[in-house]
PAKOL-57140 format. One record per atom (N, C-alpha, C): residue in three letters; residue number from 1; atom name; x, y, z. Coordinates in nm, 3 decimals, always signed. Example, Ala and Ser with C-alpha at 12.3 -4.5 7.8 and 13.67 -1.06 7.14 Angstrom:
BEGIN
+------+-----+------+---------+---------+---------+
: code : pos : site :      xx :      yy :      zz :
+------+-----+------+---------+---------+---------+
:  Ala :   1 :    N :  +1.319 :  -0.569 :  +0.780 :
:  Ala :   1 :   CA :  +1.230 :  -0.450 :  +0.780 :
:  Ala :   1 :    C :  +1.320 :  -0.330 :  +0.780 :
:  Ser :   2 :    N :  +1.285 :  -0.225 :  +0.708 :
:  Ser :   2 :   CA :  +1.367 :  -0.106 :  +0.714 :
:  Ser :   2 :    C :  +1.290 :  +0.003 :  +0.787 :
+------+-----+------+---------+---------+---------+
***
This chain:
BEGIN
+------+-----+------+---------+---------+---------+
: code : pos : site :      xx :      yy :      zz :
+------+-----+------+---------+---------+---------+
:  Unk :   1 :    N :  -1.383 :  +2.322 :  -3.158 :
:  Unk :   1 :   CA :  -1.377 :  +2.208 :  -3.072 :
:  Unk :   1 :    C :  -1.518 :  +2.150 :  -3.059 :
:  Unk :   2 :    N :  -1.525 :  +2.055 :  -3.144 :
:  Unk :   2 :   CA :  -1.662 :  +2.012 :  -3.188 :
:  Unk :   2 :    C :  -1.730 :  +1.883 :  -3.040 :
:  Unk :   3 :    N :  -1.618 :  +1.847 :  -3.024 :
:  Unk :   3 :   CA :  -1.591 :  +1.715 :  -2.911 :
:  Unk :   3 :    C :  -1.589 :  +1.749 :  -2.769 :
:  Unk :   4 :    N :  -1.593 :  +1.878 :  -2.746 :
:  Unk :   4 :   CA :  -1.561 :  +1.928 :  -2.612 :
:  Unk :   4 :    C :  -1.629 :  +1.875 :  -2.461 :
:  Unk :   5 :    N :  -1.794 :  +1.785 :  -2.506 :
:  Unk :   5 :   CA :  -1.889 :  +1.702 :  -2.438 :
:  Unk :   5 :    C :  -1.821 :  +1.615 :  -2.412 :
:  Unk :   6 :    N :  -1.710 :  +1.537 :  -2.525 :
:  Unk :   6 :   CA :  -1.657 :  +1.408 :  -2.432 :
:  Unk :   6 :    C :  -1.552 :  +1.387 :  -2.374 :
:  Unk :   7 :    N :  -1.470 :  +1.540 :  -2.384 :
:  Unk :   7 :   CA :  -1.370 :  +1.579 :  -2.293 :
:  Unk :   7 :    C :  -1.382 :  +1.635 :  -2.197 :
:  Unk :   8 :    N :  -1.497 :  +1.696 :  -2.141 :
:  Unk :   8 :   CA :  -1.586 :  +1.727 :  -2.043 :
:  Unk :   8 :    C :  -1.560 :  +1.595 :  -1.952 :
:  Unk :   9 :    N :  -1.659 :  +1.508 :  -1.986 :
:  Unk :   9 :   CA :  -1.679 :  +1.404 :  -1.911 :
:  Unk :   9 :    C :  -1.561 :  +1.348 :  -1.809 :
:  Unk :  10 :    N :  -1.441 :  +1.330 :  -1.946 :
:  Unk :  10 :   CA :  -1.363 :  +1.302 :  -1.916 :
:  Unk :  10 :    C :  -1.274 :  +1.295 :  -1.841 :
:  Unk :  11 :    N :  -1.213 :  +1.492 :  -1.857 :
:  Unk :  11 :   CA :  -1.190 :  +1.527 :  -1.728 :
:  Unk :  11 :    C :  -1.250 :  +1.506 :  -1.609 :
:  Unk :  12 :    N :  -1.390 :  +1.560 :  -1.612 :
:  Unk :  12 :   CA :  -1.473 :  +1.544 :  -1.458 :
:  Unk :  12 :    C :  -1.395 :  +1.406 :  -1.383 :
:  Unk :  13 :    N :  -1.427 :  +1.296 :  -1.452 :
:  Unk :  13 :   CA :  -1.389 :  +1.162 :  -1.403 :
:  Unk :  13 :    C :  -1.191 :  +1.148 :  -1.351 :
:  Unk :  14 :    N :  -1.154 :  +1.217 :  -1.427 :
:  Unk :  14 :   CA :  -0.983 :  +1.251 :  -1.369 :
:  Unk :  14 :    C :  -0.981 :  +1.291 :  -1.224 :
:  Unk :  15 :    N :  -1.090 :  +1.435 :  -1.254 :
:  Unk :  15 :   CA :  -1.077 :  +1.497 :  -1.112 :
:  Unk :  15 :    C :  -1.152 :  +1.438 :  -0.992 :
:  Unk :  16 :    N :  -1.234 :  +1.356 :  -1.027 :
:  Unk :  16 :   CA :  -1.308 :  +1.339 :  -0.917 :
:  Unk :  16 :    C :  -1.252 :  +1.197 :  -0.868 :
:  Unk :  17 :    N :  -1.125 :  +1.123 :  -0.973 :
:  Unk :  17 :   CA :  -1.021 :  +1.046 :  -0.935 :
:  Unk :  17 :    C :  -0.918 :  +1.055 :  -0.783 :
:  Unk :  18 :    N :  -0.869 :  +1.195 :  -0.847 :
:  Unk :  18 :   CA :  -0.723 :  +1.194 :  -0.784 :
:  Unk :  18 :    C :  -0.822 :  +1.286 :  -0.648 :
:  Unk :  19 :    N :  -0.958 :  +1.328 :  -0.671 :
:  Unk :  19 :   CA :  -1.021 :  +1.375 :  -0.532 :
:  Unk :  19 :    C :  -1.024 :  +1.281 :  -0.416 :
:  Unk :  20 :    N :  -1.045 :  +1.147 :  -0.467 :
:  Unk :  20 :   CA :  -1.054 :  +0.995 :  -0.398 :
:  Unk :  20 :    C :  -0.949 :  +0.994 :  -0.335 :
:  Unk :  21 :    N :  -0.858 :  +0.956 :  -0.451 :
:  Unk :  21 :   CA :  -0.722 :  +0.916 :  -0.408 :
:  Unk :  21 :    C :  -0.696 :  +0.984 :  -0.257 :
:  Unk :  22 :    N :  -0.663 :  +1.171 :  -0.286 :
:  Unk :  22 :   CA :  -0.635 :  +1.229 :  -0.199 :
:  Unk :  22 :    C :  -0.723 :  +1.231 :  -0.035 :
:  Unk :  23 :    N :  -0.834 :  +1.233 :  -0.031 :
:  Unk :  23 :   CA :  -0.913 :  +1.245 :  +0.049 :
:  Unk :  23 :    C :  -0.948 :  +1.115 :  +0.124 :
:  Unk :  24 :    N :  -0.990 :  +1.017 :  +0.048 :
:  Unk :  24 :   CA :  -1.071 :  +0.922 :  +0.121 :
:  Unk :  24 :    C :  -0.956 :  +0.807 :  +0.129 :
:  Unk :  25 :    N :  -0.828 :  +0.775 :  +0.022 :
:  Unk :  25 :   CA :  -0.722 :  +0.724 :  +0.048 :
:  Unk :  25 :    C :  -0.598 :  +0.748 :  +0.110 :
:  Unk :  26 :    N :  -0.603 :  +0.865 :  +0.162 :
:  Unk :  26 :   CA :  -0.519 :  +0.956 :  +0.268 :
:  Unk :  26 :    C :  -0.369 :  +0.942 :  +0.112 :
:  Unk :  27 :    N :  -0.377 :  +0.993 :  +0.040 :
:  Unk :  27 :   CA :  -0.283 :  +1.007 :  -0.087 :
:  Unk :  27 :    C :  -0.231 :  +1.111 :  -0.019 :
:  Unk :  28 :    N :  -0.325 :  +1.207 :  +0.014 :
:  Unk :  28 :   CA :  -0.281 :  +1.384 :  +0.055 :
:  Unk :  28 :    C :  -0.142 :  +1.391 :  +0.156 :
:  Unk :  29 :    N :  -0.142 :  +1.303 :  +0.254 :
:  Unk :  29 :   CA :  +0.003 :  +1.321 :  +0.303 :
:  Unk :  29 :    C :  +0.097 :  +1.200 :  +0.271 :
:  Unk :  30 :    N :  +0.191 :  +1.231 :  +0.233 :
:  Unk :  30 :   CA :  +0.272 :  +1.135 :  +0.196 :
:  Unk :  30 :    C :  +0.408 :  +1.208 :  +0.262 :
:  Unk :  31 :    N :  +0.455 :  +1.087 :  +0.372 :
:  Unk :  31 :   CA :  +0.553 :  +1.072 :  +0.458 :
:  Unk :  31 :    C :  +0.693 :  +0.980 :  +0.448 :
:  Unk :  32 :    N :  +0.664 :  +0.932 :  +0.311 :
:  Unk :  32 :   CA :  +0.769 :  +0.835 :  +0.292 :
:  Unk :  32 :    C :  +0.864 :  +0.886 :  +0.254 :
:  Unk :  33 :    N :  +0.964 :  +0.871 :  +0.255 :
:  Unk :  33 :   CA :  +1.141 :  +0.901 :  +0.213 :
:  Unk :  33 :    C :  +1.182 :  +0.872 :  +0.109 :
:  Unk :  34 :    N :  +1.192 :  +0.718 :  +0.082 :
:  Unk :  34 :   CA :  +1.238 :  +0.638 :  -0.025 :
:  Unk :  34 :    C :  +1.104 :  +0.569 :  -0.165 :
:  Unk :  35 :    N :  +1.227 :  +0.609 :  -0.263 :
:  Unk :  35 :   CA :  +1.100 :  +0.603 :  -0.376 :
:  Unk :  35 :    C :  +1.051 :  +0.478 :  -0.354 :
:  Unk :  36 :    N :  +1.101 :  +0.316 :  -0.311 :
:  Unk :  36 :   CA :  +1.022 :  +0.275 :  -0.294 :
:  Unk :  36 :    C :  +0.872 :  +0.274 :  -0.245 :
:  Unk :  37 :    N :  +0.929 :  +0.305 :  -0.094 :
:  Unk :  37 :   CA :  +0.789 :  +0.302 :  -0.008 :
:  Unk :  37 :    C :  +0.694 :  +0.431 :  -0.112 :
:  Unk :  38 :    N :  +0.707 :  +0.543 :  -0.162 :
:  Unk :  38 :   CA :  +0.609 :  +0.613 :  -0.238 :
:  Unk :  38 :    C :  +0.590 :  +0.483 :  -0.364 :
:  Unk :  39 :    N :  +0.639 :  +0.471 :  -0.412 :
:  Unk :  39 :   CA :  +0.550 :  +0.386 :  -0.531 :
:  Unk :  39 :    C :  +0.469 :  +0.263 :  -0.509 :
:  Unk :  40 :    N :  +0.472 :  +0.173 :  -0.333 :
:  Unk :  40 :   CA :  +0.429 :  +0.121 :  -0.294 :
:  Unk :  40 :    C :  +0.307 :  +0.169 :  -0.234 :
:  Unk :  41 :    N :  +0.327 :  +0.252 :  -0.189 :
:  Unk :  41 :   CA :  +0.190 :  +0.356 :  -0.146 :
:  Unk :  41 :    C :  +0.106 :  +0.400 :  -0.258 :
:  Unk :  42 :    N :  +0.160 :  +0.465 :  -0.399 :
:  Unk :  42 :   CA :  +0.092 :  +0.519 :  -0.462 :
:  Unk :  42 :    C :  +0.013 :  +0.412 :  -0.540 :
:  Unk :  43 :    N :  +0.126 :  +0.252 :  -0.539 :
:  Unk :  43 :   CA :  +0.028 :  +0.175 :  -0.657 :
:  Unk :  43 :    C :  -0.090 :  +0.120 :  -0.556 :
:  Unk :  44 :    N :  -0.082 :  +0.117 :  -0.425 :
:  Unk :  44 :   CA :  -0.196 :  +0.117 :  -0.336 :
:  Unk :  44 :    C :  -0.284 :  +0.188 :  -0.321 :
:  Unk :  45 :    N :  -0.309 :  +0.314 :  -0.317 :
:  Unk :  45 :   CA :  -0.373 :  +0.434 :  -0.338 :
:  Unk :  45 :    C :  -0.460 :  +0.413 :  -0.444 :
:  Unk :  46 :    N :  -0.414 :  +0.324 :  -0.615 :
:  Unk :  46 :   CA :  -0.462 :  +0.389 :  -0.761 :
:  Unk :  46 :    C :  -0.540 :  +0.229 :  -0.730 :
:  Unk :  47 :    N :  -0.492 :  +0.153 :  -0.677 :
:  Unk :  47 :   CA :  -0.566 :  +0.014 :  -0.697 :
:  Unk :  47 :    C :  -0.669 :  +0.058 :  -0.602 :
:  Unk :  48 :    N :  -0.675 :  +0.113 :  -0.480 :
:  Unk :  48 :   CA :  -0.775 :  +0.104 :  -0.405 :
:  Unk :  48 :    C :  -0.897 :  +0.212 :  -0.441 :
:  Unk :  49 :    N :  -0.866 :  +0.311 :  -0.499 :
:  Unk :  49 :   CA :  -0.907 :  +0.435 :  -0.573 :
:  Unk :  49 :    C :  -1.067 :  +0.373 :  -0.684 :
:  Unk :  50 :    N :  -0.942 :  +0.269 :  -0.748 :
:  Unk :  50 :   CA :  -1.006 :  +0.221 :  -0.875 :
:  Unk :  50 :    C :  -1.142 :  +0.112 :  -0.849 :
:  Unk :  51 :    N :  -1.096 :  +0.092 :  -0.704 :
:  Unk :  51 :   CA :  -1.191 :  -0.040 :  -0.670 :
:  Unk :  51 :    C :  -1.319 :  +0.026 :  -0.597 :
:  Unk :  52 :    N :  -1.279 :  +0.109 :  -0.519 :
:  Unk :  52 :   CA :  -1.392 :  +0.253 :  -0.469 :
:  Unk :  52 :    C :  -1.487 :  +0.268 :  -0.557 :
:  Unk :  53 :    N :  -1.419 :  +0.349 :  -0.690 :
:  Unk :  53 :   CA :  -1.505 :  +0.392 :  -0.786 :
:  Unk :  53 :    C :  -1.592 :  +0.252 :  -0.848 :
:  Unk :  54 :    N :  -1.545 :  +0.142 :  -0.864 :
:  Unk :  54 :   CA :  -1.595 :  +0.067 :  -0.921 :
:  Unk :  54 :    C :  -1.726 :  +0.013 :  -0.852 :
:  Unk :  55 :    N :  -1.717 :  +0.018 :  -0.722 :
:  Unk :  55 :   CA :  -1.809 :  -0.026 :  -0.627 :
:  Unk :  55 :    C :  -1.923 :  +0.117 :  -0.644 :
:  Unk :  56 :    N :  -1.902 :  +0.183 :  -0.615 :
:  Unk :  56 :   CA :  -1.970 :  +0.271 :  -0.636 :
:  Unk :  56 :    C :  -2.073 :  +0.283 :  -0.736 :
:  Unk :  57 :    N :  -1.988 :  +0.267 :  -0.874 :
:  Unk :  57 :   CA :  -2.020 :  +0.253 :  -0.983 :
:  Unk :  57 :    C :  -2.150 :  +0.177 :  -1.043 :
:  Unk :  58 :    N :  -2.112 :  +0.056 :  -0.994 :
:  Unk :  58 :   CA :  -2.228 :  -0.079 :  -0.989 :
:  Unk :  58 :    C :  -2.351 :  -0.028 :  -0.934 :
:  Unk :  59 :    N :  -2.343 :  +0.062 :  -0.768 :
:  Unk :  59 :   CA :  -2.461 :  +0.083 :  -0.730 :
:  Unk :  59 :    C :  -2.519 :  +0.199 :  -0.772 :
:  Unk :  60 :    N :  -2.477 :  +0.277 :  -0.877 :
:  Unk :  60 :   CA :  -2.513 :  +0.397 :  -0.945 :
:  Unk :  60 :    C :  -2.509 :  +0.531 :  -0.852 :
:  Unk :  61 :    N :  -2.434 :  +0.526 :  -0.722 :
:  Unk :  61 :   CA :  -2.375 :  +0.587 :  -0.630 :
:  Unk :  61 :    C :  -2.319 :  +0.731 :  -0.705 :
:  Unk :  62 :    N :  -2.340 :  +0.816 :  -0.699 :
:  Unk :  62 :   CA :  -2.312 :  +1.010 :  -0.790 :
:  Unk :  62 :    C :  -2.116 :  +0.987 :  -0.686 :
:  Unk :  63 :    N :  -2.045 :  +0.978 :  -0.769 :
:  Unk :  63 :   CA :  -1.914 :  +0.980 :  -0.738 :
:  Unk :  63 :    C :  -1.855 :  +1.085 :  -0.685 :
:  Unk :  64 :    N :  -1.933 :  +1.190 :  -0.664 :
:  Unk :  64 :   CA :  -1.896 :  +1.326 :  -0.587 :
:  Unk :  64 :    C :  -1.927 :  +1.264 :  -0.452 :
:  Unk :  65 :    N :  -2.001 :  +1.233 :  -0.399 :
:  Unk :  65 :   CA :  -2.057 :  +1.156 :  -0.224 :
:  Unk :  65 :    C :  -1.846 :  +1.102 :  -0.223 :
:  Unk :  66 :    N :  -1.815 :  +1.009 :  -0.275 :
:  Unk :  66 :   CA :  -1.737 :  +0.962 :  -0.181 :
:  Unk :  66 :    C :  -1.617 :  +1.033 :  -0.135 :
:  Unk :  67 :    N :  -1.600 :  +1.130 :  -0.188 :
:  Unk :  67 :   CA :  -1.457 :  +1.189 :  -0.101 :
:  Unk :  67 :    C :  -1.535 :  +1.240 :  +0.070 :
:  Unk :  68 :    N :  -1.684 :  +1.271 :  +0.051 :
:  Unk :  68 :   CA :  -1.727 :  +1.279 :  +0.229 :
:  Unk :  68 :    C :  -1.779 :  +1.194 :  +0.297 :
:  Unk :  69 :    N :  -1.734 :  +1.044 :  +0.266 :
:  Unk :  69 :   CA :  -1.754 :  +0.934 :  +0.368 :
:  Unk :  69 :    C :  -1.638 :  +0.924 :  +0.478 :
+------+-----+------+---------+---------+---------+
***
């Protein structure tokens, strides 16, 4: 596994995804009943997730900080 550096990365950035999601987008409890309201929540969660990181991103912000804001 010659490539294993850019699957490294890779992952890291997965996990330190769905860390967002769960933590700082309250993903972690989910109270809804009907698959709607979860897929309304979750595509809220991945859009708001994505916009976090992106902000972050710009200011060269270490993406581990935001799950303890």
């Amino acid at each position: 596994m010659s490539h294993w550096g850019h699957f490294k990365f890779i992952r890291y950035r997965i996990e330190i995804f769905f860390n967002i999601a769960k933590n700082t987008v309250s993903l972690k409890k989910n109270h809804q009943y009907t698959q709607i309201s979860i897929e309304k929540k979750v595509a809220r969660a991945v859009f708001l997730t994505t916009a976090v990181i992106s902000m972050f991103d710009l200011r060269n912000i270490d993406l581990r900080t935001i799950p303890s804001w």
